[in-house]
Structures are given as structure tokens and as C-alpha cells.
C-alpha positions in Angstrom: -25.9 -60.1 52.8 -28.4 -63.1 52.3 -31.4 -63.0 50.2 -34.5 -62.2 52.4 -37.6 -64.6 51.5 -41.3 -64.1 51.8 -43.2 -66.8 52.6 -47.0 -67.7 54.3 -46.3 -69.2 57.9 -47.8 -72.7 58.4 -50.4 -72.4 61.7 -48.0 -74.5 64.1 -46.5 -74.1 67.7 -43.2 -73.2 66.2 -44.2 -70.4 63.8 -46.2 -69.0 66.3 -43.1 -68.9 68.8 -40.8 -67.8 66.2 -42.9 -64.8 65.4 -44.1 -64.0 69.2 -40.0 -63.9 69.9 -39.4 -61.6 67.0 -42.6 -59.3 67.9 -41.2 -59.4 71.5 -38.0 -58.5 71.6 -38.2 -56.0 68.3 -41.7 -54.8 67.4 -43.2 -54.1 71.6 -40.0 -52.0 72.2 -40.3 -49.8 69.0 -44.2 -49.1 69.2 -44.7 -49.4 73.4 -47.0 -46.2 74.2 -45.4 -46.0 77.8 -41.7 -46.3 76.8 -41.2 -50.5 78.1 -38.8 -51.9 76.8 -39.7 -54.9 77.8 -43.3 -56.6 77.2 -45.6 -56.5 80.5 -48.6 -57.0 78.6 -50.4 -60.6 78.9 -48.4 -63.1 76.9 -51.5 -64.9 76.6 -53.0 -61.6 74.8 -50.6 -61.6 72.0 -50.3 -65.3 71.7 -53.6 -65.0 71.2 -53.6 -62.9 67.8 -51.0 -64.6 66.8 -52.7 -67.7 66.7 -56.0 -65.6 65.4 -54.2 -64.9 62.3 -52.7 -68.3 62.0 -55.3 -69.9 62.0 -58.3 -67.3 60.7 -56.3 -65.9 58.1 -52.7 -65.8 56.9 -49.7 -64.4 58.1 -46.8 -63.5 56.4 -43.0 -63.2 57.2 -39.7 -61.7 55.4 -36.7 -63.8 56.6 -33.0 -63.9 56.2 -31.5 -67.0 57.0 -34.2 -68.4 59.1 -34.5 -65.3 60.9 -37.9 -63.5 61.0 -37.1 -59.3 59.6 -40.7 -58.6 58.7 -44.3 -59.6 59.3 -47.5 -59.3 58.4 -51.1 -60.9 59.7 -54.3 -60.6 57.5 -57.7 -61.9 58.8 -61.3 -61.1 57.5 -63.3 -59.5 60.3 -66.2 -57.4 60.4 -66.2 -53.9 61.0 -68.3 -52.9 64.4 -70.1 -49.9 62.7 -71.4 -51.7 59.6 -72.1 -55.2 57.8 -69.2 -55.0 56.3 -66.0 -57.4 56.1 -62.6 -56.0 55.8 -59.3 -57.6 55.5 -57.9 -56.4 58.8 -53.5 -56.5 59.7 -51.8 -57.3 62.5 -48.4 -56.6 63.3 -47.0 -55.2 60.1 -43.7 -54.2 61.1 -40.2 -54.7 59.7 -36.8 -55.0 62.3 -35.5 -51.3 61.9 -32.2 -52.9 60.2 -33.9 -54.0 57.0 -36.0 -51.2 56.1 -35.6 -48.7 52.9 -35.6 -51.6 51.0 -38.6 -53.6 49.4 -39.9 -55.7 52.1 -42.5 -53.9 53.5 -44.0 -53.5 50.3 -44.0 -57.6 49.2 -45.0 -58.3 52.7 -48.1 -55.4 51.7 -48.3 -57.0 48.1 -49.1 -60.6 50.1 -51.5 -59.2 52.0 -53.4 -57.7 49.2 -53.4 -60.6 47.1 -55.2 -62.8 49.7 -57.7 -59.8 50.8 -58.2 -59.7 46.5 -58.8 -63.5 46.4 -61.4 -62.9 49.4 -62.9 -59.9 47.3 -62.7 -57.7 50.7 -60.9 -54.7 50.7 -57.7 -54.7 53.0 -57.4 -51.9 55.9 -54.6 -51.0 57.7 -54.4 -49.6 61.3 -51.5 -48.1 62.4 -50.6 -48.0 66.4 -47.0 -46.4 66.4 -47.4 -43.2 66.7 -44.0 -42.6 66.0 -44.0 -44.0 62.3 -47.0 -41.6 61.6 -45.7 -39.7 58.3 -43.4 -42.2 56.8 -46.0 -44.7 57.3 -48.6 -42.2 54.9 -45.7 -41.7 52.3 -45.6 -45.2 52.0 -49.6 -46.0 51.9 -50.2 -43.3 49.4 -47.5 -44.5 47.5 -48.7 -47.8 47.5 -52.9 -46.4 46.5 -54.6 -46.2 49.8 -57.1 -43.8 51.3 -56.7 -42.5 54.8 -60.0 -43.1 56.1 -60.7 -42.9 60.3 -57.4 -43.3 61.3 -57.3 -46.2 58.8 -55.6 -47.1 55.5 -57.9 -48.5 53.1 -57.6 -49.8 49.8 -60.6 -51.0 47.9 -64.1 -50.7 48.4 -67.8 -51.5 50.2 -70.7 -53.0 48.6 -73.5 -51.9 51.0 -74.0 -48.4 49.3 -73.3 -46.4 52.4 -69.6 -45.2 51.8 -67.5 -46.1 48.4 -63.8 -46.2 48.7 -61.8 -45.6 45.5 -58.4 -47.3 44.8 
């Protein structure tokens, strides 16, 4: 087995295509809502994020051998209901094969760090239904609150709601 890496992807046409292909043809099929198996969403939607995250914020991959296994996109956005900013994910997903093991949680661990360095708590949305209980096992675990169908892990300034760690 080869070591799997974590590293920050560098905003460029490549990356971008290297992690639409992996989201394609691993993460749409596992988390479609109407069974696809194959994307017939806009391609122009999801290139879209991706290049959101890119270039807004800071995405994150787990590789083995040049091949993408895990990712993670963090941006600062601002909630709708409030002034507040949040560090916000975007396709955190790891290929079925690889997990178990500790990548979801360094690919987690990146995204905290930058959402700590931008003093903004992170929050985490979850849109596969399917991953509902092992995906609060492993948010617990890891210190987060399950707050309006969101994980949430730190806390807002404004006074209105306070969010423990």
C-alpha cells in the first residue's frame, strides 16, 4: 500500500479537473438523492464550487500516488440568518476504499486549522443522507455540536447564540 498525503491544492485548471473527475465518478454516485449514477447535474454548477473554494478559500486532498482518495473545501461565507461568518465545507468525502482509517480526520484537522487562523468557527453540512449516524459518531468524536442540521465547532461573537467546543 502507498502512503497517502495531505496536501492544499494550488487554484489551477488541473487541480480543479483532477478533483471535478474524482467528485464525478466517486462522490455524485454515493450521495445522488435520485439514485444516478451518473452526474446530470450542470457541469458548469460544480465547476463552479470548485473553483469557489479554489480560489475563495482552500481546498484540501488526501492522495495515494497522485490519485485524489479524499477531499475537502473550506471557504468563509456568511450565514443568511445573521452577521455572522462561518467557515463553510464543500465536498468532504473520502473514496469508500480508504476509509476506517485517519484520513477523514487530517483532511478535518486541515480544515480547522485554516478556519482557526481566520478566527471563524468551521461548520459542516452534511447532504448524504445515507452517512447520517456514522457521520455524528465521527463529529462528536472529533468536539462538534449538532446545531440545524449542521456540525459546528466553535463559536459566534454577536451575543445571539454561543456555541461551545
Amino acid at each position: 500500500m502507498m502512503e497517502i498525503e495531505i496536501e492544499q491544492l494550488e487554484p489551477n485548471q488541473k487541480n480543479g479537473q483532477d478533483l471535478y473527475d474524482f467528485l464525478v465518478l466517486n462522490f455524485y454516485p454515493e450521495v445522488s438523492l435520485t439514485g444516478e449514477t451518473e452526474l446530470p447535474l450542470d457541469i458548469r454548477g460544480v465547476s463552479d464550487e470548485i473553483n469557489h473554494h479554489l480560489f475563495k478559500g482552500k481546498v484540501f486532498v488526501a492522495t495515494e500516488n497522485d490519485t485524489i482518495v479524499g477531499s475537502i473545501g473550506v471557504c468563509p461565507d456568511k450565514l443568511f440568518w445573521t452577521s455572522e461568518m462561518v467557515m463553510t465545507d464543500c465536498f468532504f468525502f473520502v473514496h469508500k476504499d480508504y476509509r476506517g482509517g485517519l484520513i477523514a480526520t487530517e483532511l478535518l484537522r486541515e480544515a480547522e486549522d485554516y478556519a482557526e487562523e481566520q478566527e471563524i468557527p468551521l461548520m459542516i453540512q452534511i447532504g448524504n443522507a445515507n452517512s447520517g449516524e456514522r457521520a455524528h459518531a465521527f463529529f462528536k468524536k472529533h468536539g462538534y455540536d449538532f446545531i440545524g442540521g449542521c456540525y459546528i465547532k466553535g463559536s459566534f461573537n454577536d451575543g445571539i447564540s454561543t456555541i461551545k467546543n
